[in-house]
C-alpha positions as MATLAB code, in Angstrom:
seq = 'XXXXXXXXXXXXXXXXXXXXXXXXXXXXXXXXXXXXXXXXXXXXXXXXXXXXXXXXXXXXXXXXXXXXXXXXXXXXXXXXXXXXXXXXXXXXXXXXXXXXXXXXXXXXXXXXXXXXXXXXXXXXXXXXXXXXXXXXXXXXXXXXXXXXXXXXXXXXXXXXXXXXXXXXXXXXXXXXXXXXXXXXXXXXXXXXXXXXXXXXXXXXXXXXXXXXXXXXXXXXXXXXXXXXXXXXXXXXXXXXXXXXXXXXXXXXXXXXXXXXXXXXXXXXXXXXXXXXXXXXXXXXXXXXXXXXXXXXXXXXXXXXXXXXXXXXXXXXXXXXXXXXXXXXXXXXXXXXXXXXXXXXXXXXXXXXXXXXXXXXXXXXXXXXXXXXXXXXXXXXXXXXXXXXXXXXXXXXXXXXXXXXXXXXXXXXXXXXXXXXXXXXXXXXXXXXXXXXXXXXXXXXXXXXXXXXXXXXXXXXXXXXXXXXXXXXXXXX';
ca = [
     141.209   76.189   68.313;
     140.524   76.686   71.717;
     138.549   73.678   73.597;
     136.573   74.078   76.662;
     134.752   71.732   78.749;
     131.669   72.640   80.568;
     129.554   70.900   83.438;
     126.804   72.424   84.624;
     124.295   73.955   82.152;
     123.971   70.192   80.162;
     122.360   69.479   83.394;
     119.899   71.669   82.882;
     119.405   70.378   79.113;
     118.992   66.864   79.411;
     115.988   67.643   82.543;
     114.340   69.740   80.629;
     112.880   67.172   77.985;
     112.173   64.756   80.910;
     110.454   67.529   83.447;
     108.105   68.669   80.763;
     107.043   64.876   80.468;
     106.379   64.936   84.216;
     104.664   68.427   84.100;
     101.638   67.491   81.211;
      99.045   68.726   83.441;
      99.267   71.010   86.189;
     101.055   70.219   89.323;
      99.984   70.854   93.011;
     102.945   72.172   94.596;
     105.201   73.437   91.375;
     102.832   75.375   88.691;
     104.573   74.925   85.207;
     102.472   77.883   83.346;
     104.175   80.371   81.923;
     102.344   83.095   83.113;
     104.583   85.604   85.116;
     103.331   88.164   87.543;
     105.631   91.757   87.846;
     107.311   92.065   91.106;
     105.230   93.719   94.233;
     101.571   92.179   93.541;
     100.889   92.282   97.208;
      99.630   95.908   97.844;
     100.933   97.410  100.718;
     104.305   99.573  101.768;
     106.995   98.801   99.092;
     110.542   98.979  100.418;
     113.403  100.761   99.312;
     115.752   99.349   96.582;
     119.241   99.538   97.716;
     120.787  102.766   95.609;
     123.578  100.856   93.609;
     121.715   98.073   93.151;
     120.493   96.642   89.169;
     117.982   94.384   89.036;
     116.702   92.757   85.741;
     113.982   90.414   85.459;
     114.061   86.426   84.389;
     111.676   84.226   82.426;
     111.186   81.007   83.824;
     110.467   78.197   81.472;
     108.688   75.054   83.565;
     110.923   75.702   86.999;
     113.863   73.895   85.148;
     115.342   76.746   82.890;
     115.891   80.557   83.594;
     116.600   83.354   80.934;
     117.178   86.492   81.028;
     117.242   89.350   78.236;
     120.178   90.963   76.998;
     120.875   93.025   73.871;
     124.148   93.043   71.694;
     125.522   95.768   69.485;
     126.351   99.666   69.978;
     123.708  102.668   68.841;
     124.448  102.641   65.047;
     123.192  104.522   62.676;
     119.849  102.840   60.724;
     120.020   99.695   63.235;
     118.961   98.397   66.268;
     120.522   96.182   69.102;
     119.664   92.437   68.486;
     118.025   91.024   71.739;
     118.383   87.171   72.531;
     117.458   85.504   75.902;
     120.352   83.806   77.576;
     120.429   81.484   80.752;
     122.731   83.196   83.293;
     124.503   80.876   84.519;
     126.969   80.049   87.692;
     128.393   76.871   86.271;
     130.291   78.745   83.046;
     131.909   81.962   82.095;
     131.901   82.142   78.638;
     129.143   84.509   76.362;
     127.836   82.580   73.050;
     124.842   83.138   70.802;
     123.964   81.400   67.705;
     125.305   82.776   64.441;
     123.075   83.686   61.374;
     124.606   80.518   60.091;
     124.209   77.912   62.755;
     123.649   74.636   61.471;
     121.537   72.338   63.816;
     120.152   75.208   66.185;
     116.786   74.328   66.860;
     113.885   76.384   64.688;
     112.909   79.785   66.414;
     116.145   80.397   67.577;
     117.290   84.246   67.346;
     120.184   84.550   65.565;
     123.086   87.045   65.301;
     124.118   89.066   62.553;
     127.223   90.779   62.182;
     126.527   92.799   59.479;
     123.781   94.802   61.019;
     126.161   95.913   64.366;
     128.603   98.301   63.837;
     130.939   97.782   66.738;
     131.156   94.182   66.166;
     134.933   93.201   65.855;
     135.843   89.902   64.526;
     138.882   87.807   66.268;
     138.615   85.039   64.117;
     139.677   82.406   66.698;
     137.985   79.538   66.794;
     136.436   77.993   70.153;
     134.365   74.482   70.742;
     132.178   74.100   74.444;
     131.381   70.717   75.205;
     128.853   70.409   78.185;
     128.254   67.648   80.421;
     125.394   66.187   78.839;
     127.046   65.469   75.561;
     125.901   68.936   74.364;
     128.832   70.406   71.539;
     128.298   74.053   70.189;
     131.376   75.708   68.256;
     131.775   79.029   67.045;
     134.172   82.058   65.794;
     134.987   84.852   68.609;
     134.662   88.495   68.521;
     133.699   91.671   71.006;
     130.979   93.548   70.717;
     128.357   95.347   72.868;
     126.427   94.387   75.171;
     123.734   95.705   77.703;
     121.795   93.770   80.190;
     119.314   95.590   81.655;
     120.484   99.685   82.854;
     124.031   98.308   82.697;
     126.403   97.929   79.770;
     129.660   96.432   78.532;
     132.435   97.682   75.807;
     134.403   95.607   73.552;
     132.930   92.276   75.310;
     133.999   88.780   74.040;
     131.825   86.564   72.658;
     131.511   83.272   71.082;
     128.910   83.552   68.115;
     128.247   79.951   67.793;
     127.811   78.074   63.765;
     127.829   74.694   64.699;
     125.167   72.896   67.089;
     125.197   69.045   68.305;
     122.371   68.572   70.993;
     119.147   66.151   71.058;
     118.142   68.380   74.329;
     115.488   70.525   74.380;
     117.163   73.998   75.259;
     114.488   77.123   75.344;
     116.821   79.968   75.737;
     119.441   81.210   72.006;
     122.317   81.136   74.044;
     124.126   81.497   77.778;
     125.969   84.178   79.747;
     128.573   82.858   81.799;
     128.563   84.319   85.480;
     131.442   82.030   86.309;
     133.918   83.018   89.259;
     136.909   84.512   88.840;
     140.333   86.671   89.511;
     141.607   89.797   87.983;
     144.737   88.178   87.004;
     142.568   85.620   84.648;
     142.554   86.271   81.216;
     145.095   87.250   78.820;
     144.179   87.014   75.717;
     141.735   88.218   73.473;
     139.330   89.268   76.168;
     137.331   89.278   79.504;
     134.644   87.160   80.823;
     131.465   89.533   81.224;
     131.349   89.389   84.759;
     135.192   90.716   84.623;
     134.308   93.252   81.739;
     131.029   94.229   84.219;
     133.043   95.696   87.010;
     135.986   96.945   85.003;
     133.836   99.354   83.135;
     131.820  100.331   86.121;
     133.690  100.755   88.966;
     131.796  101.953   91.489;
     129.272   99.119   91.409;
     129.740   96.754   94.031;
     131.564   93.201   92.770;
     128.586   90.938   93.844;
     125.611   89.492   92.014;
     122.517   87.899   93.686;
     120.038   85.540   92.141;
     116.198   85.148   93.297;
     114.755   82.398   91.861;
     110.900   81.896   92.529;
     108.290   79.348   90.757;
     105.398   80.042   89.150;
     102.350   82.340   90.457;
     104.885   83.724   92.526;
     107.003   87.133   92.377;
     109.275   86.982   88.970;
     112.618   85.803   89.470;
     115.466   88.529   89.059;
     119.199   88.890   88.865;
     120.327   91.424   90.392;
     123.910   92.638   90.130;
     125.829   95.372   92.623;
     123.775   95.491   96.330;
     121.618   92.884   96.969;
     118.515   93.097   98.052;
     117.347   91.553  101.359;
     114.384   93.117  101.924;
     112.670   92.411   99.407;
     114.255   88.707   98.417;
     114.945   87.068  101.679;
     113.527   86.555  105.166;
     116.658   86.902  106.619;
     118.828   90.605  107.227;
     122.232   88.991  106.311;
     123.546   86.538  104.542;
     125.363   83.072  105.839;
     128.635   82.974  104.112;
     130.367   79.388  103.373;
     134.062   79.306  102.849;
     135.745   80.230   99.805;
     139.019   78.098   99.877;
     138.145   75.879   97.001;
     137.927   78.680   94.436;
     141.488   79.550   94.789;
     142.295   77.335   91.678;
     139.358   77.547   89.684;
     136.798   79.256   88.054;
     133.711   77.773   89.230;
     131.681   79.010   92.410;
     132.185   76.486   95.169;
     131.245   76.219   99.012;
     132.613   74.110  101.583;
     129.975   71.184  103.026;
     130.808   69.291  106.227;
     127.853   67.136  105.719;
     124.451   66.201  103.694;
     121.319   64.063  105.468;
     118.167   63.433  106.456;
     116.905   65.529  109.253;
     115.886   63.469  112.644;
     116.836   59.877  110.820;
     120.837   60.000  111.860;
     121.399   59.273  108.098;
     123.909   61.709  107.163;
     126.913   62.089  104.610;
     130.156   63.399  106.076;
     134.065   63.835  103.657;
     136.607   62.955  106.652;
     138.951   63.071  104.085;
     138.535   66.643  103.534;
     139.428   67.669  107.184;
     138.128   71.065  108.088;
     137.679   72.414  104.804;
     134.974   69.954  104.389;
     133.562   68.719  100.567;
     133.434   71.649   97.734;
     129.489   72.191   96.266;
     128.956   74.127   93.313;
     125.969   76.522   93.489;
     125.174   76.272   89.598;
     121.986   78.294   88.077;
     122.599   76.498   84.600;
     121.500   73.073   86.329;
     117.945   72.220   87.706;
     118.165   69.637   90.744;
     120.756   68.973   93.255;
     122.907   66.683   91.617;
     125.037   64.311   94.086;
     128.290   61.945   93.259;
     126.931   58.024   92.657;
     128.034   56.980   96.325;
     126.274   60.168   97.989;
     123.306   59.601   96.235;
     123.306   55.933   96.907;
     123.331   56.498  100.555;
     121.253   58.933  101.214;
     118.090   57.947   98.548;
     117.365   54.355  100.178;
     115.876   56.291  103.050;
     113.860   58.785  100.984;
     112.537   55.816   98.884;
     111.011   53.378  101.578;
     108.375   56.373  102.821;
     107.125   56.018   99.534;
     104.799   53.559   97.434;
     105.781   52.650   94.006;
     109.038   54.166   92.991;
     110.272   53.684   89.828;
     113.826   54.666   88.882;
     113.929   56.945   85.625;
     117.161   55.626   84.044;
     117.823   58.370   81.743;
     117.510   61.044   83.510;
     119.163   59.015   86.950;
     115.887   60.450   89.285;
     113.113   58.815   91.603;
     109.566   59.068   90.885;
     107.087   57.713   93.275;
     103.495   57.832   94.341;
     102.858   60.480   96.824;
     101.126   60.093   99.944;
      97.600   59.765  100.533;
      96.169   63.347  100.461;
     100.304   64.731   99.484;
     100.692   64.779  102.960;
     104.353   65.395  103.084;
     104.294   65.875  106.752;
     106.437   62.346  107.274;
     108.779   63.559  104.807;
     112.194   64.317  106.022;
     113.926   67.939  105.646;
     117.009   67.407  103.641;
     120.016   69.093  105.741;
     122.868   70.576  104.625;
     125.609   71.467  107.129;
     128.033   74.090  105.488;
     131.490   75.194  106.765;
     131.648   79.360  107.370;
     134.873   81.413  107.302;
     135.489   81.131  110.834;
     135.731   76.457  110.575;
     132.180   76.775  111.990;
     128.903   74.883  110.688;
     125.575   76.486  109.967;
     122.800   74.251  108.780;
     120.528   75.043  105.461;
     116.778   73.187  105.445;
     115.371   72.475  102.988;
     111.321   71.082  103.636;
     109.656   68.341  101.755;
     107.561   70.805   99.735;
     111.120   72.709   98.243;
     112.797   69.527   97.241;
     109.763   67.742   96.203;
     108.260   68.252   92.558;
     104.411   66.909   92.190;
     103.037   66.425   88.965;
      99.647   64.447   88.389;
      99.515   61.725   85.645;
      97.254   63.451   82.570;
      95.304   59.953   81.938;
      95.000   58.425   85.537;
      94.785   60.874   87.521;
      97.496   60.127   89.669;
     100.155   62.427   91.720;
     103.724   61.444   91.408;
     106.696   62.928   93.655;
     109.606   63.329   92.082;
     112.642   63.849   94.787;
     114.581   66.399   93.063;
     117.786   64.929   93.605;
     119.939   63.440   90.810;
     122.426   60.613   90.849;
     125.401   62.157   89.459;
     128.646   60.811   87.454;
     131.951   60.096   88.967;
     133.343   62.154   85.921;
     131.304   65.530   87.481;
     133.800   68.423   88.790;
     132.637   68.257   92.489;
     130.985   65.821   94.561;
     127.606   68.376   94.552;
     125.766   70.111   92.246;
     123.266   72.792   94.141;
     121.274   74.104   91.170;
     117.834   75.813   91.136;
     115.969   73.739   93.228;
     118.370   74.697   95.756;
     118.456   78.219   95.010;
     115.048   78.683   94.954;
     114.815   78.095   98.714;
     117.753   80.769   99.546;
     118.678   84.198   98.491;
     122.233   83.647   96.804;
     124.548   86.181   96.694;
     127.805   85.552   94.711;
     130.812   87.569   96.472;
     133.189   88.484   94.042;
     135.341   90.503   95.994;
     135.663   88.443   98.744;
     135.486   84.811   97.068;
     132.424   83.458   98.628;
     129.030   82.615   98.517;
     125.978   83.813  100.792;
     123.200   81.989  101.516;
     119.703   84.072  103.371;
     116.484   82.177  103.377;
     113.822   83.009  100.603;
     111.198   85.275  101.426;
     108.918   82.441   99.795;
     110.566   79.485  101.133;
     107.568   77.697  103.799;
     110.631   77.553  106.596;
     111.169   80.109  109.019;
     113.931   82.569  109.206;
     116.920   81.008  110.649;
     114.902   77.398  110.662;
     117.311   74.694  111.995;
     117.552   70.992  111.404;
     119.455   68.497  112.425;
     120.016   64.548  111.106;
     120.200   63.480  114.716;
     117.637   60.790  115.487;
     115.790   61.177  118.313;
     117.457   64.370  119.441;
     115.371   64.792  122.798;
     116.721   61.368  123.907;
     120.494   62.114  123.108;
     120.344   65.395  125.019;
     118.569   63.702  127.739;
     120.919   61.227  127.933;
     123.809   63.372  127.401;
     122.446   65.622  130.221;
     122.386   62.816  132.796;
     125.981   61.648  131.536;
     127.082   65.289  132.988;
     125.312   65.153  135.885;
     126.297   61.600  136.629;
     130.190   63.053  135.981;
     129.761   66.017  137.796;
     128.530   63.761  140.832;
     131.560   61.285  140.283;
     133.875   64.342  140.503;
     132.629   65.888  143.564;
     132.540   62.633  145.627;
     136.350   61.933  144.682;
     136.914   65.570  145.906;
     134.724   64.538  149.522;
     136.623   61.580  149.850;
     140.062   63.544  149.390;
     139.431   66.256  151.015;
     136.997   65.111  153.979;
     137.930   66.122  158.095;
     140.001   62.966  159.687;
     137.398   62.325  161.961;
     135.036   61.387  158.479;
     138.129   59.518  157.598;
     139.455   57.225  160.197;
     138.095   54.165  160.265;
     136.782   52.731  163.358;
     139.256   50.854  166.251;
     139.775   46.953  165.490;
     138.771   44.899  168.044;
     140.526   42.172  169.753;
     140.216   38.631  169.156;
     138.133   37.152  171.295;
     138.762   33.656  172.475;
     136.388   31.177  173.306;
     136.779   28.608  176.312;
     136.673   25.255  175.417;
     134.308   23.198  177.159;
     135.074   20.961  179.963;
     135.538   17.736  179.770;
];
């Protein structure tokens, strides 16, 4: 029996039970409907779609959980595909779907049926996921089938899962891993999808992009081969971080030289990663951006004094506070996070108050609370950071496969300029002030030693001594 271990999606399972709680009525900033608008309700010019690029749409349950549709099973004759909704996601790389048999899947769930899809081939071996919040699912492998939106797979392994340990409160049947990897991985009975994906279509372009949006806004898509910048991003091109930490594993990882507070001089460097700085996985299976104990412990104590009665949710390891008088965010820092490009150079990402911020008003009182969307992590997680949708909402991701890397272009709904910069300095007027008279101050010092040095002998020679003059006593 094969036994794998993942992080990031039980992330997204143990928030989801905790951010409906916080969602009972509607929020100001983050609507938690479910209604979902098509793409392009703005009338107007529509752009051009990129020619070899495959977009397909995503449900959005509450701004903590993403699914898209897929469908499983060849054209047979007297049957049709089974469709289940699965949560793409970043953080895994293996297919499953609960089996016709599943004990413990929660009531609703679609099921599959191997009996009714006739290129269904049974491996037989056996293979057990455990996820980071405790989560255990366990199933029988096979290849089948399977088509997500205009694009479709052969012979794809699968995990059909029987047996179901969870108390979360997971909306989607089943997950589609989008994990990283290398043409050399594998062996064995199979492929991961994403490996299947551009083995079987060649001439699509080895990159997938996710747009994540909340509600009343454009519908989120995943969109695999080109991406699509002009209609996702505010940006023309992409920000690439540095790939070096995927060389030995699956998972999709950046390089970060630091995390902080913009204009507070509270910031979060790893000089004990030298130039390759701290790895970050970008994960779509987990909601908030999830940060190692001591990270999290340095940076919250300044989120938490602008606030009024904070209360720590112990659970679920977030902040919720009252929010300022009128939700006036404007005090709020920008959370900054300084990533490390291919060429050992640093661009910034901002994120505003109103991205990283969820506001939910209390259903009998009346009141707003802000809930930081930042989670103290476990020592026991993969990576010191955990970017999840929260995160990705704000940027237009593209996942290089190809090249190993991860692009980052602001989203065309984010409330941040193109390009927007940020810095944790404090006070940066004052330190470039002062670092502007240090220059001028040197460059003064210089050319004076160069004067005296260099200066005509007549400047130089000091003036004749004169002789000692001598004073006549007086007579006696």
């Amino acid at each position: 029996m094969l036994e794998l271990l993942r992080w990031g999606f039980g992330l997204t399972l143990a928030l989801t039970t905790a951010y409906s709680t916080l969602a009972a009525a509607q929020p100001s900033r983050v609507k938690l409907n479910l209604t979902l608008r098509p793409v392009g309700g703005a009338p107007g010019r529509r752009l051009a779609i990129p020619p070899n690029s495959h977009p397909t749409m995503l449900g959005n349950y509450d701004n903590v959980q993403y699914h898209v549709d897929i469908q499983i099973g060849g054209d047979c004759p007297l049957q049709t595909r089974q469709m289940f909704q699965v949560v793409p996601d970043t953080g895994s790389s293996d297919l499953w779907v609960p089996a016709t048999n599943c004990s413990n899947c929660k009531g609703g769930t679609r099921k599959f049926d191997i009996t009714k899809s006739c290129k269904a081939q049974q491996i037989g071996d056996r293979v057990t996921f455990r996820y980071g919040d405790g989560t255990v699912a366990q199933g029988g492998s096979l290849l089948d089938t399977v088509q997500i939106g205009d694009l479709q797979v052969q012979n794809q392994l699968m995990i059909q899962v029987d047996t179901m340990e969870s108390d979360t409160n997971m909306k989607s049947d089943g997950i589609l891993g989008l994990a990283h990897h290398y043409s050399s991985d594998g062996g064995g009975s199979g492929k991961t999808f994403m490996a299947t994906l551009f083995r079987e279509n060649p001439s699509l372009p080895q990159q997938f992009s996710f747009y994540l949006t909340g509600h009343g806004h454009d519908q989120s898509q995943l969109v695999f081969g080109d991406p699509d910048l002009q209609h996702h991003a505010k940006e023309s091109k992409f920000s690439y971080g540095r790939g070096n930490y995927m060389s030995s594993t699956d998972l999709w990882l950046t390089s970060v030289w630091s995390v902080g507070w913009s204009d507070t001089g509270v910031e979060v460097t790893f000089p004990d990663r030298g130039t390759l700085g701290a790895p970050a996985l970008i994960d779509s299976g987990s909601s908030l951006l999830v940060l190692e104990p001591n990270i999290y412990d340095r940076l919250i104590g300044e989120l938490q004094w602008r606030f009024t009665g904070c209360t720590e949710l112990k659970e679920q390891q977030i902040l919720s506070c009252d929010c300022p008088p009128g939700n006036d965010l404007s005090r709020i820092p920008q959370l900054v996070l300084n990533i490390i490009n291919e060429e050992d150079r640093q661009f910034a990402l901002c994120m505003s108050p109103d991205e990283y911020i969820l506001q939910s008003m209390d259903p009998v009182d009346g009141r707003t609370t802000c809930v930081p969307s930042i989670q103290r992590g476990s020592n026991d997680q993969p990576v010191p950071m955990i970017f999840g949708m929260t995160f990705m909402r704000s940027f237009y991701t593209n996942f290089d496969l190809k090249n190993h890397r991860i692009g980052f272009a602001r989203s065309n709904l984010s409330p941040l300029p193109p390009n927007a910069r940020c810095s944790v300095d404090a006070q940066p007027l004052l330190r470039r002030s002062i670092w502007f008279m240090s220059m001028i101050l040197a460059l003064t010092s210089v050319l004076f030693c160069i004067y005296v040095l260099f200066a005509p002998d007549g400047c130089s020679k000091s003036a004749p001594e004169e002789a000692p003059s001598t004073s006549s006593g007086r007579a006696r």
